[in-house]
C-alpha positions in Angstrom: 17.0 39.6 -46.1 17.8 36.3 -44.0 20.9 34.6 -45.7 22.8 31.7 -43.8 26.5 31.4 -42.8 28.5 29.2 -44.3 30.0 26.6 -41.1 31.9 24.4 -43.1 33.4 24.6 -46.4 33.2 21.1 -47.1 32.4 20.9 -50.7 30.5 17.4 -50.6 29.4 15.9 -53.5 25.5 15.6 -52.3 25.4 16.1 -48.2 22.5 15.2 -46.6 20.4 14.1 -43.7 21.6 16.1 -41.0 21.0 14.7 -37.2 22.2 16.1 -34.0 23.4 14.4 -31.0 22.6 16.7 -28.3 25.0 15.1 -25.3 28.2 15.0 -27.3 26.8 18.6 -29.4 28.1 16.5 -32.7 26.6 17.1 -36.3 26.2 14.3 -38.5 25.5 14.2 -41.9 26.3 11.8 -45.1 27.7 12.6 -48.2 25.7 10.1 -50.6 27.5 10.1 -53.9 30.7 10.4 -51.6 29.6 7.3 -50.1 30.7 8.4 -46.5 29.3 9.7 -43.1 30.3 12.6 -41.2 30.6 13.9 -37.8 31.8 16.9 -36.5 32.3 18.2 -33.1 30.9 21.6 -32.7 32.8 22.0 -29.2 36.4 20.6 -30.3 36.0 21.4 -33.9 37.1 18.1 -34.2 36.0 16.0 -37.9 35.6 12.4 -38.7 34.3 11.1 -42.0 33.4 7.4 -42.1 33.6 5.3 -45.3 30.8 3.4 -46.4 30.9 1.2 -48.5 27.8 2.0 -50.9 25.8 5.2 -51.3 24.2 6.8 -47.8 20.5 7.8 -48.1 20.3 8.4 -44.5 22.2 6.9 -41.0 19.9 7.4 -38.6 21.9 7.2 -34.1 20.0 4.0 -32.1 18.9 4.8 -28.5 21.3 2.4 -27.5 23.9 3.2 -29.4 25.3 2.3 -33.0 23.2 3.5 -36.5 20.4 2.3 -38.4 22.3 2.9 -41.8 20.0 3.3 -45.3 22.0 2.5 -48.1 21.5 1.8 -52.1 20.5 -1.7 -51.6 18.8 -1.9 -48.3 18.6 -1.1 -44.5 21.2 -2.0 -42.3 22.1 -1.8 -38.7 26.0 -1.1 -37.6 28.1 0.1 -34.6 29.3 3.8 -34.2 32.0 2.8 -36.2 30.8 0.8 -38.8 33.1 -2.2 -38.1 30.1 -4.6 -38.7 27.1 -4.0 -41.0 24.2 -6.0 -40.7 21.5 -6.1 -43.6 17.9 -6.5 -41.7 15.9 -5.5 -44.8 16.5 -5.6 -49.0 13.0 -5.0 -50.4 13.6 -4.1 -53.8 15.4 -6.4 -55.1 13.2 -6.8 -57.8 14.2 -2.7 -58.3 17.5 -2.9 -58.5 18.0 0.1 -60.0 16.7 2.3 -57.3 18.3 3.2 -53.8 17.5 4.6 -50.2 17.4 8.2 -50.1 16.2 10.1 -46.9 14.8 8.7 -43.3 14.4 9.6 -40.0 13.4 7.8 -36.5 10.0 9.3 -35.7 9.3 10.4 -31.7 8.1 7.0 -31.0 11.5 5.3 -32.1 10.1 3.5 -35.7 12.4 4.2 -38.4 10.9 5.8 -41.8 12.7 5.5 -45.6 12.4 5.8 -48.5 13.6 5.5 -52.3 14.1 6.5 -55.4 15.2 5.8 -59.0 18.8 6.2 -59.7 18.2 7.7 -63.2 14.6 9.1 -64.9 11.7 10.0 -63.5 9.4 7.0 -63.2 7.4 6.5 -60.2 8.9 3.1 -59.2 9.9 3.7 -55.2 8.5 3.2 -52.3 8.2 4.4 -48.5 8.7 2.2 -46.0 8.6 2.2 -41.7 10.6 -0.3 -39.5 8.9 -1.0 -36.2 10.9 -1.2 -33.3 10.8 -5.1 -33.9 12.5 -4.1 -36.8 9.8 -5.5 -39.2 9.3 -3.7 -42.4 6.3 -2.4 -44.1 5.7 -1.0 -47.6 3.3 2.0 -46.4 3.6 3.9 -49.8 4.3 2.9 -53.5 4.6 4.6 -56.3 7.3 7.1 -55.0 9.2 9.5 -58.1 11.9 10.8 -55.3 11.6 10.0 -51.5 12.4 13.1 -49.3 11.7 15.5 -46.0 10.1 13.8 -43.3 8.7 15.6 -40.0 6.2 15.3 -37.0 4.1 18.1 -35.3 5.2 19.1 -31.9 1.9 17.4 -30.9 2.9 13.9 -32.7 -0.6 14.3 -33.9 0.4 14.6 -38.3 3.2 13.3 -39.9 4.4 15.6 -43.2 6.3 14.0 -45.9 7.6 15.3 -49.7 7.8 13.0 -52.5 10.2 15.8 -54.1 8.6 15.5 -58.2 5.4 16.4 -57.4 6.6 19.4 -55.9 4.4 20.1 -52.9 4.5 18.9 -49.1 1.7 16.5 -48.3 -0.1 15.8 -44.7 -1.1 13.0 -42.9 -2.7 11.9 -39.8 -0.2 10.1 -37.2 -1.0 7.6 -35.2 2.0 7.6 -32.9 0.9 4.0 -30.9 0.4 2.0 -34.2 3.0 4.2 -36.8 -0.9 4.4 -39.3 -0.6 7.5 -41.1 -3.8 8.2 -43.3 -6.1 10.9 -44.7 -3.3 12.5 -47.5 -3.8 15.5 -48.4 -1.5 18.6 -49.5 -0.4 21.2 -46.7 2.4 23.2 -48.8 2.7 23.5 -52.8 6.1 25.1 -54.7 6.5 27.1 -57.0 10.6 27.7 -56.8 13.0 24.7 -56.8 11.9 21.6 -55.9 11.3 20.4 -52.1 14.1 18.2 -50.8 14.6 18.0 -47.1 12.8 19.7 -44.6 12.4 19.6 -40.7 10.0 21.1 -38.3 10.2 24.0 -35.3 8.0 23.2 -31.7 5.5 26.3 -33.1 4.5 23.4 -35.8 6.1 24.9 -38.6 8.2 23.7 -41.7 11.9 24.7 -42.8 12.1 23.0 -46.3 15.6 23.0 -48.2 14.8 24.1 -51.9 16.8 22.2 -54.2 17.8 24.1 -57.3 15.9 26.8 -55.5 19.1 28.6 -53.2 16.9 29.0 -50.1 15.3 27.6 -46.7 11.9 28.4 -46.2 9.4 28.4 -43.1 5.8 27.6 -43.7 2.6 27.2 -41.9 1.6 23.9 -42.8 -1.9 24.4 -41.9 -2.9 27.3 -44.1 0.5 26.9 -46.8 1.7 30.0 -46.3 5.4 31.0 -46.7 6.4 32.7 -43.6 10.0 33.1 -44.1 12.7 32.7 -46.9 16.8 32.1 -45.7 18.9 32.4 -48.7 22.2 30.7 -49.3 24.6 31.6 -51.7 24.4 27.9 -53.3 21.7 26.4 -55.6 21.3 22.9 -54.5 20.3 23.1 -51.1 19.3 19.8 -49.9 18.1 19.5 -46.2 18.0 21.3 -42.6 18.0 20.3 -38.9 17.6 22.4 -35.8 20.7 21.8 -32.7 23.4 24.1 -31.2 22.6 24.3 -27.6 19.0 25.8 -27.3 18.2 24.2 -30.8 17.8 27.4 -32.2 20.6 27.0 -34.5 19.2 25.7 -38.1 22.5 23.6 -40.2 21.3 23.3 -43.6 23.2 20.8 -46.0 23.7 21.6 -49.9 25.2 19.9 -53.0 27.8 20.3 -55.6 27.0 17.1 -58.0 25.9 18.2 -61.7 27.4 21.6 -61.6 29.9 22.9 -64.3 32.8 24.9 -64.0 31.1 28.0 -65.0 28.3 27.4 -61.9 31.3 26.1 -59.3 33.3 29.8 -60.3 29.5 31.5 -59.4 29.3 29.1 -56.2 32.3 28.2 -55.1 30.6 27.1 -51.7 28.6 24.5 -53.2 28.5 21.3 -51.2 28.8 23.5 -47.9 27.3 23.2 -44.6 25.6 26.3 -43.6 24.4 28.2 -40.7 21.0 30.1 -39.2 20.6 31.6 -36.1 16.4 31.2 -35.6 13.9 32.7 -32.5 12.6 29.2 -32.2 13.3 25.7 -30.8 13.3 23.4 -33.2 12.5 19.4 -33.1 15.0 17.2 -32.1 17.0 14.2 -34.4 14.5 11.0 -33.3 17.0 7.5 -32.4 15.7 4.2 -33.1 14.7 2.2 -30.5 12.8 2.2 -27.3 
């Protein structure tokens, strides 16, 4: 049985959105509810945790350096070191009781979020793409949960999970003009719900199973479950492929919402985590040109 390796015992709150910056070999990652981002140094073993100073969906690195942070109330754009937050976009206002959750930079440099409710399970967000002018465009309403994000090795179809309805859908991608179109449903679960998920350079899916203790690898164009890596924590929340080859899978997971009777079964919760794959995965996208 494939089970991942515990990395860090960092018992976060809700860790998510993993990136890795290849030329320093640094994994980043936010806590949301701990309202913080963190960096550590796989070569020094070195740690840093940034405060922010509102809830972290996602803080995706700029080509040209600083972050593209999304946060409860809107999109911002900030230096390495978060000395100066700028808000570029706020478009819920008019929701204000939903936040940012997960986004990524696709290949061609756009940036892609989404959100969420805070509490219930209406269907009030949204999912949105920033062009590299940084305009903003609604591309999807009607969201329960925004979540995983990926783009086939070929650039070619973009996959996204809107984590209630509990399956993986597939769209055409038109990398020149960031158009996605022709929705239609490449993975369905049956076993925790799909949270974050990234993508191998074979084309297939590693989706983080929330409430579901596991990793697993699917063919997206037949929805077959290829592979199942089990962690000994429930909420498991999202993956990304680095180490030096890429090979090496670091999965985030979650500790909110657990009693004292589930923290004594899984003591690890809110870990990062560890799998040694036979594949290259795809890299952490930067804003920018």
């Amino acid at each position: 049985m494939a089970e991942a390796k515990l990395f860090l015992d960092a018992k976060q709150s809700l860790a998510e959105g993993p990136f890795w910056r290849e030329e320093t070999e640094e994994l980043y990652w936010v806590d949301i509810n701990g309202q913080s981002i963190h960096i550590y140094n796989t070569k020094t073993n070195e740690k840093r945790e940034i405060p922010v100073d509102q809830k972290v969906g996602a803080a995706i690195l700029k080509k040209d350096g600083g972050m593209i942070l999304a946060l409860e109330n809107g999109i911002y754009e900030t230096d390495s070191e978060l000395k100066a937050k700028v808000l570029l976009h706020s478009p819920e206002t008019d929701r204000p009781s939903n936040r940012f959750n997960d986004g990524k930079a696709d290949p061609y440099g756009r940036i892609w979020a989404g959100t969420m409710p805070a509490k219930g399970s209406d269907y009030k967000g949204a999912f949105y793409r920033m062009e590299l002018d940084q305009t903003l465009t609604r591309v999807i309403d009607g969201i329960g949960n925004s979540n995983g994000l990926a783009w086939s090795p070929d650039h070619k179809y973009f996959y996204y999970i809107d984590t209630p309805t509990g399956e993986v859908q597939c769209f055409d991608y038109d990398g020149e003009t960031g158009e996605i179109s022709n929705p239609r449903i490449a993975v369905s679960f049956k076993d925790g719900k799909p949270d974050g998920m990234t993508i191998d350079e074979e084309g297939k899916l590693w989706i983080a199973h929330y409430g579901g203790s596991k990793v697993s690898r699917w063919n997206p164009a037949t929805g077959e479950r290829l592979e199942d890596v089990h962690l000994p924590v429930s909420q498991v929340t999202s993956c990304t492929f680095g180490g030096p080859e890429r090979k090496t899978l670091y999965i985030t997971t979650a500790r909110q919402n657990l009693t004292e009777e589930d923290l004594e079964k899984q003591p690890l919760a809110g870990g990062i985590f560890v799998y040694e794959t036979d594949v290259v995965g795809a890299p952490s996208y930067r804003f920018g040109k």
